[in-house]
FIKOLZA-1660 file (N, C-alpha, C; in steps of 0.1 Angstrom, whole numbers, plus 5000, padded with zeros to 4 digits):
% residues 202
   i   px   py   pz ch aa at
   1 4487 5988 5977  A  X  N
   1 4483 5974 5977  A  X CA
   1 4475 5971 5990  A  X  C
   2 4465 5964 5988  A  X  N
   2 4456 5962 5999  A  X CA
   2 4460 5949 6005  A  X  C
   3 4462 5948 6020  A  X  N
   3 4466 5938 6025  A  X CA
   3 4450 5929 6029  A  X  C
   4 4456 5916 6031  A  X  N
   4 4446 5905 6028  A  X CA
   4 4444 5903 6045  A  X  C
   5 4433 5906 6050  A  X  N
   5 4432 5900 6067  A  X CA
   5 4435 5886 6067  A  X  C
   6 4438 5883 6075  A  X  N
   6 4439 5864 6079  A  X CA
   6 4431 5864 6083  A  X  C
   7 4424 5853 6080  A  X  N
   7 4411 5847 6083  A  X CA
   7 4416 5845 6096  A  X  C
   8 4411 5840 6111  A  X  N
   8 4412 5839 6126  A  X CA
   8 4404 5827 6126  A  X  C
   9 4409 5820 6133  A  X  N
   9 4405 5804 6134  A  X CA
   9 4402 5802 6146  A  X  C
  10 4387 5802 6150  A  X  N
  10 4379 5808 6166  A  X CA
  10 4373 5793 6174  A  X  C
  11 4375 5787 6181  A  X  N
  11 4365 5777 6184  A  X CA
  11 4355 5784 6195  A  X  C
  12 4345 5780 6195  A  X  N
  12 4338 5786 6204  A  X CA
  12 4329 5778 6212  A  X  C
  13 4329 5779 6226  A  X  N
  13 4324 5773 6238  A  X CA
  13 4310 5780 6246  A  X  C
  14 4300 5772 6242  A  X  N
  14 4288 5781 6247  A  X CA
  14 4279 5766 6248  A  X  C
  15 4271 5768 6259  A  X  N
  15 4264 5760 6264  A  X CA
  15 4252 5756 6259  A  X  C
  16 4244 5772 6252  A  X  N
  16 4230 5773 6246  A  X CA
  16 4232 5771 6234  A  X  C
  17 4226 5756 6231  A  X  N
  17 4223 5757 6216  A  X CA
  17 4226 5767 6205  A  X  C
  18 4214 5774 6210  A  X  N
  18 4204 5783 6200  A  X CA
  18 4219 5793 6200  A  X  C
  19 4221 5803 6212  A  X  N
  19 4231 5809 6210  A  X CA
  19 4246 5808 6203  A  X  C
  20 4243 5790 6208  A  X  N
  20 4259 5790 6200  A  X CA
  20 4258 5788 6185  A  X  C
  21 4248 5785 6176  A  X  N
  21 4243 5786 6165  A  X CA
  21 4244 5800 6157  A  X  C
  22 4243 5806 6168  A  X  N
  22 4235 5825 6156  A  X CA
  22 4248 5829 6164  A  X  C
  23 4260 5825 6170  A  X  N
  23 4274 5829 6175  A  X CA
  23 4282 5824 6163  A  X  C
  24 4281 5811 6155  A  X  N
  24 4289 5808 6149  A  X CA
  24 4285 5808 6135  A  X  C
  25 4269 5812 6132  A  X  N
  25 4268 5822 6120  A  X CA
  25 4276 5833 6117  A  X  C
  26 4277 5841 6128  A  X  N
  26 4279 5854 6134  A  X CA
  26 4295 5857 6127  A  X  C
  27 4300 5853 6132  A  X  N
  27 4314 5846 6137  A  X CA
  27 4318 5841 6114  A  X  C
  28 4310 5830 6114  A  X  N
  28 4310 5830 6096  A  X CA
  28 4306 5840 6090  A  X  C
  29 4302 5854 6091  A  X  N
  29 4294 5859 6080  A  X CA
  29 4308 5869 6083  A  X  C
  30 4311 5868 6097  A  X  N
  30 4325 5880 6098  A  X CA
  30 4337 5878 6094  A  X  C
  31 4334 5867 6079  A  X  N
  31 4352 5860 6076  A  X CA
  31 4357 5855 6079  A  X  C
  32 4352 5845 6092  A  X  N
  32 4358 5837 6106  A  X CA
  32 4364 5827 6100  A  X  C
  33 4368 5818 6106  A  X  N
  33 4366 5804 6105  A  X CA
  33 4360 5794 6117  A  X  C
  34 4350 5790 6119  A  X  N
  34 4352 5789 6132  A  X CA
  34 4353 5770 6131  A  X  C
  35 4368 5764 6138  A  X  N
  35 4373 5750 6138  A  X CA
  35 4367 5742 6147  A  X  C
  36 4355 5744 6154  A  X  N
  36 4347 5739 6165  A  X CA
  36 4344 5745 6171  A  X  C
  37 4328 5740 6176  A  X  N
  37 4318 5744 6189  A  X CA
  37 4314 5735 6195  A  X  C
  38 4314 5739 6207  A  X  N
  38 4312 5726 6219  A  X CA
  38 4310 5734 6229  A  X  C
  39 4300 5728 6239  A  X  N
  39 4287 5733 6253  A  X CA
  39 4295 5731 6264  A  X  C
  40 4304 5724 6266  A  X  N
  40 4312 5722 6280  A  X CA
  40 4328 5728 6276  A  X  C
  41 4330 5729 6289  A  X  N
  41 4344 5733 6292  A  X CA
  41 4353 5723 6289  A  X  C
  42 4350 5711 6293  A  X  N
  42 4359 5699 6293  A  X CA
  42 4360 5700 6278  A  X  C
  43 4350 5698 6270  A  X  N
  43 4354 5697 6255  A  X CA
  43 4360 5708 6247  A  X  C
  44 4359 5721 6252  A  X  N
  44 4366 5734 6256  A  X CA
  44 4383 5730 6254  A  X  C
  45 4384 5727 6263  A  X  N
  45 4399 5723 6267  A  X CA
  45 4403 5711 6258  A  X  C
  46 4396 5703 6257  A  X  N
  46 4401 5692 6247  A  X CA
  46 4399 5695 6233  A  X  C
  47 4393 5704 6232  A  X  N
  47 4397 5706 6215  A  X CA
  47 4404 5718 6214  A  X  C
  48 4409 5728 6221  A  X  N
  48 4414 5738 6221  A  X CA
  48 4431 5731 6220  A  X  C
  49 4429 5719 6228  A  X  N
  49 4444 5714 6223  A  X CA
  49 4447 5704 6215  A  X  C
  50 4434 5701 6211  A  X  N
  50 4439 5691 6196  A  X CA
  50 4441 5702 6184  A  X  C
  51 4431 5712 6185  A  X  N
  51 4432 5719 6173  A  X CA
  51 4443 5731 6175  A  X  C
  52 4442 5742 6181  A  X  N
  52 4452 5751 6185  A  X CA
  52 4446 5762 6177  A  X  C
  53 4434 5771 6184  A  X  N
  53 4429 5775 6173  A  X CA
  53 4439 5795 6176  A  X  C
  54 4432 5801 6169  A  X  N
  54 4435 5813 6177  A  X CA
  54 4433 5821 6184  A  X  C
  55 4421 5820 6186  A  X  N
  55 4410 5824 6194  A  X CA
  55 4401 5815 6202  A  X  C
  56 4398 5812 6216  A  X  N
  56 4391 5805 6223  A  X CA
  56 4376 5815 6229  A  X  C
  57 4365 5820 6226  A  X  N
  57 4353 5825 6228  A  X CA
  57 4346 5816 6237  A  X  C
  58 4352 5818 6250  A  X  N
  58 4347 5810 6254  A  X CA
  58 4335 5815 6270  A  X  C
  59 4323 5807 6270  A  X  N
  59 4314 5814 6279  A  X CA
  59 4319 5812 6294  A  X  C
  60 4317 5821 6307  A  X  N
  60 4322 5821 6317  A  X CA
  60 4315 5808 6324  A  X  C
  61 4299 5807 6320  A  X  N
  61 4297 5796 6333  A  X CA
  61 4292 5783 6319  A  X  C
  62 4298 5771 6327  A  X  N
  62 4296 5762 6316  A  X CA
  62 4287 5750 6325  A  X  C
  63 4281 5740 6318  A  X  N
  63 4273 5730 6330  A  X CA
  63 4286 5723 6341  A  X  C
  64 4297 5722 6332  A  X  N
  64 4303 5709 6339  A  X CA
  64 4312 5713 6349  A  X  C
  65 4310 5728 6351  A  X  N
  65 4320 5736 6358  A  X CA
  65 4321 5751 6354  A  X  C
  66 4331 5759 6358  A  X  N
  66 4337 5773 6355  A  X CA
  66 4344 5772 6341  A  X  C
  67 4337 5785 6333  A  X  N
  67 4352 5786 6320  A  X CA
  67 4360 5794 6329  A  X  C
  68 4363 5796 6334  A  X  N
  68 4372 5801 6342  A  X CA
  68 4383 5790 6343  A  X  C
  69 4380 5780 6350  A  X  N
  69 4390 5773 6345  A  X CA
  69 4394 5767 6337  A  X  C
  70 4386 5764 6326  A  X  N
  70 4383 5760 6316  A  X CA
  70 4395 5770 6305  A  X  C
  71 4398 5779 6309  A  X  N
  71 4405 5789 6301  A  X CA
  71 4417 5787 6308  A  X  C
  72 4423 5787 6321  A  X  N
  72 4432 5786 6329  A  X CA
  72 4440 5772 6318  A  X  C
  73 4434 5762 6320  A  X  N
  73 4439 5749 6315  A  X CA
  73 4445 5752 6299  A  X  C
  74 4435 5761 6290  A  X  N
  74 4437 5762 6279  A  X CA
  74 4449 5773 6282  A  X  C
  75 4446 5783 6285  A  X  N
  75 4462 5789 6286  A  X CA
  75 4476 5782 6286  A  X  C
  76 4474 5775 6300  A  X  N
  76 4486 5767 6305  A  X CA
  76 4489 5755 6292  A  X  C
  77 4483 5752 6287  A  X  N
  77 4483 5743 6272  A  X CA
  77 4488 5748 6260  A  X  C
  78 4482 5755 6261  A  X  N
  78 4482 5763 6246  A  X CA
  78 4486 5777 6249  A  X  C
  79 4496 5782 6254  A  X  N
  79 4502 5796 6252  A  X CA
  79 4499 5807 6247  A  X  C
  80 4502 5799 6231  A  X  N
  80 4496 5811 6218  A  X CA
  80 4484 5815 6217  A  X  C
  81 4470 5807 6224  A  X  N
  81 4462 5808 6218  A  X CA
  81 4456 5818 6228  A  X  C
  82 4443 5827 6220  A  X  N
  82 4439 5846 6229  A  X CA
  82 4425 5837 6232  A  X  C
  83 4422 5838 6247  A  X  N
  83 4406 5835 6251  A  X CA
  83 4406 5845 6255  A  X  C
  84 4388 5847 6251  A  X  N
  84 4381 5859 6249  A  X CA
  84 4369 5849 6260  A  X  C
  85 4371 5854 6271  A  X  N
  85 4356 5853 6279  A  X CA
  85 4347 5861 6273  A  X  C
  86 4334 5854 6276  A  X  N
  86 4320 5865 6275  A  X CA
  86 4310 5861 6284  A  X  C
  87 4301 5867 6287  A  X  N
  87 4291 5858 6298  A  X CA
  87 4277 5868 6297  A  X  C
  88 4264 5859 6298  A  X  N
  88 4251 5871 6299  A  X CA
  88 4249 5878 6313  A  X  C
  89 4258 5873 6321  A  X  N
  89 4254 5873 6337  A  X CA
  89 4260 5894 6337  A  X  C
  90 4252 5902 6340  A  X  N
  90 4252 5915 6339  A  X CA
  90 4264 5919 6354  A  X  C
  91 4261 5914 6364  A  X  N
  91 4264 5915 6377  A  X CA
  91 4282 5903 6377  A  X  C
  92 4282 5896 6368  A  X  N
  92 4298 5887 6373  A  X CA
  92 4312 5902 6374  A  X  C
  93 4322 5896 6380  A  X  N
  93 4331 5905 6378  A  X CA
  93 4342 5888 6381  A  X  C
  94 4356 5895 6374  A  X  N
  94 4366 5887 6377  A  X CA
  94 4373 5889 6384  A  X  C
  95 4379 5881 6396  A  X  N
  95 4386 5882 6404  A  X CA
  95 4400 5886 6402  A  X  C
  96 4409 5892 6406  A  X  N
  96 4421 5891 6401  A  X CA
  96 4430 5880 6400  A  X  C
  97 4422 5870 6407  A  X  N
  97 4431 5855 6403  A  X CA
  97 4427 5854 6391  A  X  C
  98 4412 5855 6385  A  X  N
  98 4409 5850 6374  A  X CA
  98 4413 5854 6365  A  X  C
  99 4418 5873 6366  A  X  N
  99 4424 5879 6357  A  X CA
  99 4437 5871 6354  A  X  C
 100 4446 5869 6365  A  X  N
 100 4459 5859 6358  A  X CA
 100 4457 5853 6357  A  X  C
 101 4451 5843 6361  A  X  N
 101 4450 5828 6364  A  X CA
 101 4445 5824 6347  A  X  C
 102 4437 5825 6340  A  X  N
 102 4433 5829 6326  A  X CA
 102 4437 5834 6318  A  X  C
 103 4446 5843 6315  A  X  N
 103 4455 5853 6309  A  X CA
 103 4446 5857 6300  A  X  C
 104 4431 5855 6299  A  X  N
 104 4420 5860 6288  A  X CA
 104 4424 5878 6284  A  X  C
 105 4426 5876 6273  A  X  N
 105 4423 5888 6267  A  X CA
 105 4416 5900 6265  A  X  C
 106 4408 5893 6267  A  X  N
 106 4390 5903 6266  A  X CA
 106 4379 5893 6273  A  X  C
 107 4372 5909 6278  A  X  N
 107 4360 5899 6278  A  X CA
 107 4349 5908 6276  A  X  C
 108 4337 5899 6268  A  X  N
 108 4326 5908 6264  A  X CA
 108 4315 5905 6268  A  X  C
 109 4305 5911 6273  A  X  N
 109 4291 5913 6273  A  X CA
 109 4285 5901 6263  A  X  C
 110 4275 5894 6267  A  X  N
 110 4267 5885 6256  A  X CA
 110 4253 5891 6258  A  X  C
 111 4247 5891 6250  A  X  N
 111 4255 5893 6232  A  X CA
 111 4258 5905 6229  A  X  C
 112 4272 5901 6225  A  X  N
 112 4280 5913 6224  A  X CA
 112 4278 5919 6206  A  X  C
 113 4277 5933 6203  A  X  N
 113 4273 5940 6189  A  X CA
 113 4281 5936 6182  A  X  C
 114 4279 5927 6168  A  X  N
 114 4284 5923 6161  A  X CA
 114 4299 5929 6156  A  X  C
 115 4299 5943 6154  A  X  N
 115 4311 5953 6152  A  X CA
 115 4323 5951 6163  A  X  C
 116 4314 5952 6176  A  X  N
 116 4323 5951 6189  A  X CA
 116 4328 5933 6188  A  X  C
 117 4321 5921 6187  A  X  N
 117 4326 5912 6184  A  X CA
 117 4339 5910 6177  A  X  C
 118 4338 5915 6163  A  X  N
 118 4343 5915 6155  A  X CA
 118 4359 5924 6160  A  X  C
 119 4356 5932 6161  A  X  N
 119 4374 5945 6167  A  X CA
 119 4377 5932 6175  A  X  C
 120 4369 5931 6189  A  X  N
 120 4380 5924 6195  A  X CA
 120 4383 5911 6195  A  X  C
 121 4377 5905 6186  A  X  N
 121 4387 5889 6181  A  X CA
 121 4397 5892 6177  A  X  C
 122 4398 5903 6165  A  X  N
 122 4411 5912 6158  A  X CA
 122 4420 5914 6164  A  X  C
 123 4418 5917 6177  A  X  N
 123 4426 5923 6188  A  X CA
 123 4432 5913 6194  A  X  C
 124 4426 5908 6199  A  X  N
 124 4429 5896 6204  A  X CA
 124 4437 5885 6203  A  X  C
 125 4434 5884 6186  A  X  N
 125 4447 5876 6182  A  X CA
 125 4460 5881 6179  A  X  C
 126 4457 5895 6176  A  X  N
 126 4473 5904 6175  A  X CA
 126 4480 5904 6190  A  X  C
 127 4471 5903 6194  A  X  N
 127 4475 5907 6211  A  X CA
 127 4486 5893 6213  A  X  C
 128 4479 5879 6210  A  X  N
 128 4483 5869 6215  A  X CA
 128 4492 5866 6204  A  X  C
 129 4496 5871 6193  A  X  N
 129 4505 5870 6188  A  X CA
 129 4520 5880 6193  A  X  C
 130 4512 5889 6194  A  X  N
 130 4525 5896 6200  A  X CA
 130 4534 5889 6216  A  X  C
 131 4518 5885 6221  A  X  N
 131 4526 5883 6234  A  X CA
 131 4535 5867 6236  A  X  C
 132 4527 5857 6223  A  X  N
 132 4539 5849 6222  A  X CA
 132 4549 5851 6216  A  X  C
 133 4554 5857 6207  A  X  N
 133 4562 5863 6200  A  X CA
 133 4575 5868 6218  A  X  C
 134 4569 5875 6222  A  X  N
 134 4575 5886 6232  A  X CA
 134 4584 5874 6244  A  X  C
 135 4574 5863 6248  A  X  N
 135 4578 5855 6254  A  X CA
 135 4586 5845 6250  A  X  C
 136 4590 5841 6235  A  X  N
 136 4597 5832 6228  A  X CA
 136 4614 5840 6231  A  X  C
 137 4608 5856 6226  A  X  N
 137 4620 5864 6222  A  X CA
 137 4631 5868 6239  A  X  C
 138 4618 5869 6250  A  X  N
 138 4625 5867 6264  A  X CA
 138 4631 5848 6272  A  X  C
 139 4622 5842 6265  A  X  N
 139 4630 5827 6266  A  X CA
 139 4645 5827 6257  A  X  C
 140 4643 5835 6247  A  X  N
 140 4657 5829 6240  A  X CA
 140 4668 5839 6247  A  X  C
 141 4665 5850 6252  A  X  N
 141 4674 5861 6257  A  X CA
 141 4682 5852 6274  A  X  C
 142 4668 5848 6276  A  X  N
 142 4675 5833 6289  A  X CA
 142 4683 5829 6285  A  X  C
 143 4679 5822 6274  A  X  N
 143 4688 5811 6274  A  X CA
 143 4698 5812 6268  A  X  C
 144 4703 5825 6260  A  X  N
 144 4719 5831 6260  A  X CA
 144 4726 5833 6274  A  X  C
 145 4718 5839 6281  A  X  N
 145 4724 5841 6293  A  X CA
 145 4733 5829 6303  A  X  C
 146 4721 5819 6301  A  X  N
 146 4724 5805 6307  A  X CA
 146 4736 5802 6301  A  X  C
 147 4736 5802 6286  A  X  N
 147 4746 5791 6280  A  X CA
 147 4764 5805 6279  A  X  C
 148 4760 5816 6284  A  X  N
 148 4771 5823 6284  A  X CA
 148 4775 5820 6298  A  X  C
 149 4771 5823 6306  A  X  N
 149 4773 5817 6320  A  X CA
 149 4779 5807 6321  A  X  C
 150 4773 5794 6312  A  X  N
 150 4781 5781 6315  A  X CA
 150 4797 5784 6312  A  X  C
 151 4795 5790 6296  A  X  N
 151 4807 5788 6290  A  X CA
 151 4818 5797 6298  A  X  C
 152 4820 5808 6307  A  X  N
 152 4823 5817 6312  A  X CA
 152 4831 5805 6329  A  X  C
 153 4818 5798 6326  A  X  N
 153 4822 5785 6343  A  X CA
 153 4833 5777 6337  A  X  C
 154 4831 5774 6324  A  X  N
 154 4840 5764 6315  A  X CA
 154 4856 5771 6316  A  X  C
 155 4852 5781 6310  A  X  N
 155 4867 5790 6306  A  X CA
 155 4875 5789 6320  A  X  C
 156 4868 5792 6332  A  X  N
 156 4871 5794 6342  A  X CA
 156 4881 5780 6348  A  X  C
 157 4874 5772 6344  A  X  N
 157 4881 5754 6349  A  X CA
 157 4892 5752 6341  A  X  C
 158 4888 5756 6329  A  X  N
 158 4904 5751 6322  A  X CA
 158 4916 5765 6322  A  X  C
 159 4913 5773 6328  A  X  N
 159 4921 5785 6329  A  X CA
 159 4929 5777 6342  A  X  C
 160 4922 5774 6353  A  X  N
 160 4929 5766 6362  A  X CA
 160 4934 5753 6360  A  X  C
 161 4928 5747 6349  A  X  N
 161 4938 5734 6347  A  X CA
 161 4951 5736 6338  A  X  C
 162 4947 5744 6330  A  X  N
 162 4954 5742 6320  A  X CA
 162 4966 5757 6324  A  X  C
 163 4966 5764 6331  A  X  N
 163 4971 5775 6336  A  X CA
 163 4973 5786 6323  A  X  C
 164 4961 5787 6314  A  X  N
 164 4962 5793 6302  A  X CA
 164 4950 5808 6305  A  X  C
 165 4955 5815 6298  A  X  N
 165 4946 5830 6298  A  X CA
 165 4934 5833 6299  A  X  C
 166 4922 5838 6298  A  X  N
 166 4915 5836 6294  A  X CA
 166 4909 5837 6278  A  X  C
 167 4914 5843 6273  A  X  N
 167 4917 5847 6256  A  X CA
 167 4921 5828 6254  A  X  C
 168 4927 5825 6260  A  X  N
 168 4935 5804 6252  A  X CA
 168 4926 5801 6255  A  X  C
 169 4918 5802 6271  A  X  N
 169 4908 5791 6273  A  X CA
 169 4892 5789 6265  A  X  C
 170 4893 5805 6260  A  X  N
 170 4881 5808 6253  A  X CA
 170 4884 5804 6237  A  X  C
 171 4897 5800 6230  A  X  N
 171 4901 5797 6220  A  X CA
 171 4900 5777 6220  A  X  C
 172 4900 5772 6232  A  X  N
 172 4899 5759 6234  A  X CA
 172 4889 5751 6231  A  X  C
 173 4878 5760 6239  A  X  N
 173 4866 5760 6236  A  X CA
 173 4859 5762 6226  A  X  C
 174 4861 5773 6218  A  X  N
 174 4860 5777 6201  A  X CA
 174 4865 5765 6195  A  X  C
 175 4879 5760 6191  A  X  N
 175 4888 5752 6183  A  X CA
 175 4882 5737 6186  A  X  C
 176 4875 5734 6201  A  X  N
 176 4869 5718 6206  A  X CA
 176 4854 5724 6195  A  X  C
 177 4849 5734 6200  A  X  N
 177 4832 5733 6194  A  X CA
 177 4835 5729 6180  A  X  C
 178 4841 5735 6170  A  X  N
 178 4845 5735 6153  A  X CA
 178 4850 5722 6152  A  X  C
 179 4858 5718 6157  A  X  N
 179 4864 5702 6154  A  X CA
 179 4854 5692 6155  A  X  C
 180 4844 5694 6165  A  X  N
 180 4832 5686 6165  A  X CA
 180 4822 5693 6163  A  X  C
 181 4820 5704 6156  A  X  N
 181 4810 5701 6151  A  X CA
 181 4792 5700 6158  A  X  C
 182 4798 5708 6175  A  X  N
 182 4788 5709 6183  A  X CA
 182 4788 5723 6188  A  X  C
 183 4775 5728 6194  A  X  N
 183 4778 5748 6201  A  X CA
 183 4789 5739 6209  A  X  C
 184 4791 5753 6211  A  X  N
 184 4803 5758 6226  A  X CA
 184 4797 5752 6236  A  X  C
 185 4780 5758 6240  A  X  N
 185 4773 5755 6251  A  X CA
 185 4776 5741 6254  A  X  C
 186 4778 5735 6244  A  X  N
 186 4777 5719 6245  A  X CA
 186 4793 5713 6255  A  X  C
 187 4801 5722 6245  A  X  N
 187 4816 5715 6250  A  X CA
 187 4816 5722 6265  A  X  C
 188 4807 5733 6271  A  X  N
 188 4811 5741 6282  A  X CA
 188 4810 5731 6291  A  X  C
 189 4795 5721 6291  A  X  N
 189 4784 5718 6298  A  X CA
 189 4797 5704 6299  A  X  C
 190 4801 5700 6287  A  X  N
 190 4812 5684 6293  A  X CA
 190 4823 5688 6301  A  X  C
 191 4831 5700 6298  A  X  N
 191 4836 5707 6310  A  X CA
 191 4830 5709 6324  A  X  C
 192 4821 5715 6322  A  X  N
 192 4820 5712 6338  A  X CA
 192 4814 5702 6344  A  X  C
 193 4807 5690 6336  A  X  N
 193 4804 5677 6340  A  X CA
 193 4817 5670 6347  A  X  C
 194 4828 5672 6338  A  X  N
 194 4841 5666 6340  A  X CA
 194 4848 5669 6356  A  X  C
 195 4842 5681 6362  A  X  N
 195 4846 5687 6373  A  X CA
 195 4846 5676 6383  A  X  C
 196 4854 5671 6394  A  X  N
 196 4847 5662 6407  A  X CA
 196 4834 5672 6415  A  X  C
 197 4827 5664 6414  A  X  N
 197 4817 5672 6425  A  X CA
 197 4807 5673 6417  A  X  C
 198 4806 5677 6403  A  X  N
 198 4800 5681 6394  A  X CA
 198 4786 5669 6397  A  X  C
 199 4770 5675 6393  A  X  N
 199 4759 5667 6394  A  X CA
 199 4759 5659 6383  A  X  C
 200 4758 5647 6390  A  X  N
 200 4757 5635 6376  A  X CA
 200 4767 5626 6380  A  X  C
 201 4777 5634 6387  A  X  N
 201 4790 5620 6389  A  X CA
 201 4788 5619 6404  A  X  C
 202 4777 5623 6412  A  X  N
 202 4778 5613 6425  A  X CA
 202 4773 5602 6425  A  X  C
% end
């Protein structure tokens, strides 16, 4: 069975007319979609976060400023989505802030060989898929950790109040979550709110 590519939903930020025209031909004839084009960074950034595309192609020097930052902002906005810098300027190099500061993906030569275009949009969005994927799956591994911790602070308070085991105080907590009908994390967190001292009751 032949699998069906997903079309990649590209907006793309280029200054020159003409260029951005035979870019988002380019871009359609390669099965694209492309969800907007726009010459500044600012509109860069504001439609990269209205729309949420998958791909941000965006040029390094723009009139109204740096894509450089212009990508920085769309990062810190939009997570998921893969910017692909490109620039005509032969001589630019990125700084290593820019390299974090950006989290860009790729970046290509303009005008870059339609084949080469093509692989690394491909790339690009596997890439930014993987890597939100990767960062969802290490946020939630946190935030097990957080909410075992609490409940572990919890057990701990009513083992001292209640002068019960830790096996009863972990059963307290289980038998409170089920009767209402809330996580554990939840009944841990009124436990230790309940504490004197606890933040929120000064």
């Amino acid at each position: 069975m032949t699998e069906v590519t997903p079309q990649i939903r590209i907006l793309v930020a280029e200054d020159d007319d003409n260029a951005r025209s035979l870019l988002v031909e380019l871009l359609s004839a390669l099965g694209h979609i492309v969800v907007a084009e726009v010459g500044t960074g600012r509109e860069a950034q504001e439609r990269a976060i209205e729309l949420v595309p998958d791909i941000v192609l965006l040029d390094v020097h723009m009139p109204d400023g740096s894509g450089i930052e212009a990508a920085e902002t769309i990062t810190q906005a939009t997570p998921g989505v893969a910017v692909v810098l490109f620039s005509g300027d032969q001589a630019l190099t990125l700084s290593d802030h820019d390299v974090a500061a950006t989290a860009a993906i790729a970046f290509l030569p303009k005008p870059a060989p339609p084949r080469v275009l093509d692989s690394t949009i491909r790339l690009a969005a596997t890439r930014a898929k993987e890597l939100a994927s990767a960062r969802k799956d290490a946020e939630g591994a946190r935030q097990a950790l957080e909410n075992r911790k609490m409940i572990e602070r919890a057990k701990g308070i009513l083992m001292r109040r209640t002068g019960s085991s830790e096996q009863e105080a972990y059963r307290i907590l289980q038998r409170t979550s089920q009767d209402r009908s809330v996580p554990m994390v939840e009944i841990a967190k009124a436990v230790l709110a309940s504490e004197p001292g606890a933040e929120g009751n000064a």
